[in-house]
FIPA-757164 format. One record per residue (C-alpha): x, y, z. Coordinates in pm, 1 decimal, padded with zeros to 6 digits, m for minus. Each point is the difference from the previous one (the first is absolute). Layout:
! residues N
pt u:X	v:Y	w:Z
...
! end
This chain:
! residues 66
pt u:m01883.3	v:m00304.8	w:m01153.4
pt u:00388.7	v:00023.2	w:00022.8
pt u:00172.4	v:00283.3	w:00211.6
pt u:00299.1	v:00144.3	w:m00187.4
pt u:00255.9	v:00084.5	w:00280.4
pt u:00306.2	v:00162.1	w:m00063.6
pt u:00287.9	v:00075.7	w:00211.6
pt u:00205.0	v:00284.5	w:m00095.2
pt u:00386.4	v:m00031.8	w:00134.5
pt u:00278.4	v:00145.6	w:m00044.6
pt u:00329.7	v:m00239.7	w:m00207.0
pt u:00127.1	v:m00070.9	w:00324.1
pt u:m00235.9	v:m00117.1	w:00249.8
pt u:m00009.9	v:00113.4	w:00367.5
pt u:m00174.2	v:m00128.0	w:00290.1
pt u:m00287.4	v:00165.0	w:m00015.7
pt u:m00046.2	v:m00141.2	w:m00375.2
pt u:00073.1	v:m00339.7	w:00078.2
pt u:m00255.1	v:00014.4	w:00313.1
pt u:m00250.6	v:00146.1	w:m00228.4
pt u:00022.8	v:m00257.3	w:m00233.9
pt u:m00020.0	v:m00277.9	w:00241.7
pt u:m00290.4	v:00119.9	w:00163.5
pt u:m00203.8	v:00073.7	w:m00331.5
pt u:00059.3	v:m00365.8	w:m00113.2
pt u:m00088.6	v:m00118.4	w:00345.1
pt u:m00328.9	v:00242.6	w:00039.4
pt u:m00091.5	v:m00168.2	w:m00407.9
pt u:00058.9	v:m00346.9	w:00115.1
pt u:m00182.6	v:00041.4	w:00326.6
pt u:m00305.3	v:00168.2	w:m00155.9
pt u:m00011.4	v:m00217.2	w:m00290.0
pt u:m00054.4	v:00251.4	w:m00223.8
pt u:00103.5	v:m00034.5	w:m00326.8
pt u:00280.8	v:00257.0	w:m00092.0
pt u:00249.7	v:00078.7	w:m00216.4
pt u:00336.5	v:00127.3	w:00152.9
pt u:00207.8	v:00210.4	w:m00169.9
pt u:00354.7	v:00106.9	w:00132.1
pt u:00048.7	v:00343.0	w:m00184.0
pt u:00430.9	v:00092.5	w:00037.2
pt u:00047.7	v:00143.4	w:m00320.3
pt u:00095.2	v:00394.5	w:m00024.4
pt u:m00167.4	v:00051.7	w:m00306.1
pt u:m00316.7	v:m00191.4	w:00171.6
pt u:00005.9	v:00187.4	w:00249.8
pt u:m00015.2	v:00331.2	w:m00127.6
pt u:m00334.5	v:m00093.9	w:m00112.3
pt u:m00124.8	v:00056.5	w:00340.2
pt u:m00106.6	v:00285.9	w:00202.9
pt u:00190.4	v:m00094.2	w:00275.7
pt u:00340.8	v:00105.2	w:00119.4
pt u:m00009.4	v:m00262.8	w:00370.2
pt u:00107.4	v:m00332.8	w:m00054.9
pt u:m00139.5	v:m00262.6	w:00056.4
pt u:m00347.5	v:00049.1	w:m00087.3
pt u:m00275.6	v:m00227.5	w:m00077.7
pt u:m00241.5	v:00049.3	w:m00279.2
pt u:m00333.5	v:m00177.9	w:m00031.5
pt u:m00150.7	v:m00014.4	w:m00297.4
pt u:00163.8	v:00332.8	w:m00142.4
pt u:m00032.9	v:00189.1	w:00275.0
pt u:00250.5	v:00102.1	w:00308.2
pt u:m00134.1	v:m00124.0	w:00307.2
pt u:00328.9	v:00002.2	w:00206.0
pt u:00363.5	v:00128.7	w:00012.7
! end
């Protein structure tokens, strides 16, 4: 089965975005899971969301950090 993991950031990418990312592809790689990473920086794709802290990670539609 294939994780769907999205990454929801804002246009401009912080820090904390760009450490989030790096760590998420290097926690995949390491696990050798098989995954699907999705960088979400879109306004109108992030209004979709119930979330107003960025970055946040979502895992197979749901919110499990931010």
């Amino acid at each position: 089965m294939t994780n769907k993991i999205e990454i929801l950031c804002p246009p401009k990418k912080c820090g904390k975005c760009n450490r989030m990312i790096a760590k998420i592809e290097k926690a995949v790689k390491l696990s050798d899971t098989e995954a699907n990473i999705k960088i979400i920086d879109s306004i109108d794709q992030l209004q979709t969301y119930s979330t107003w802290v960025l970055p946040s990670l979502v895992i197979n539609d749901r919110i499990v950090c931010s």
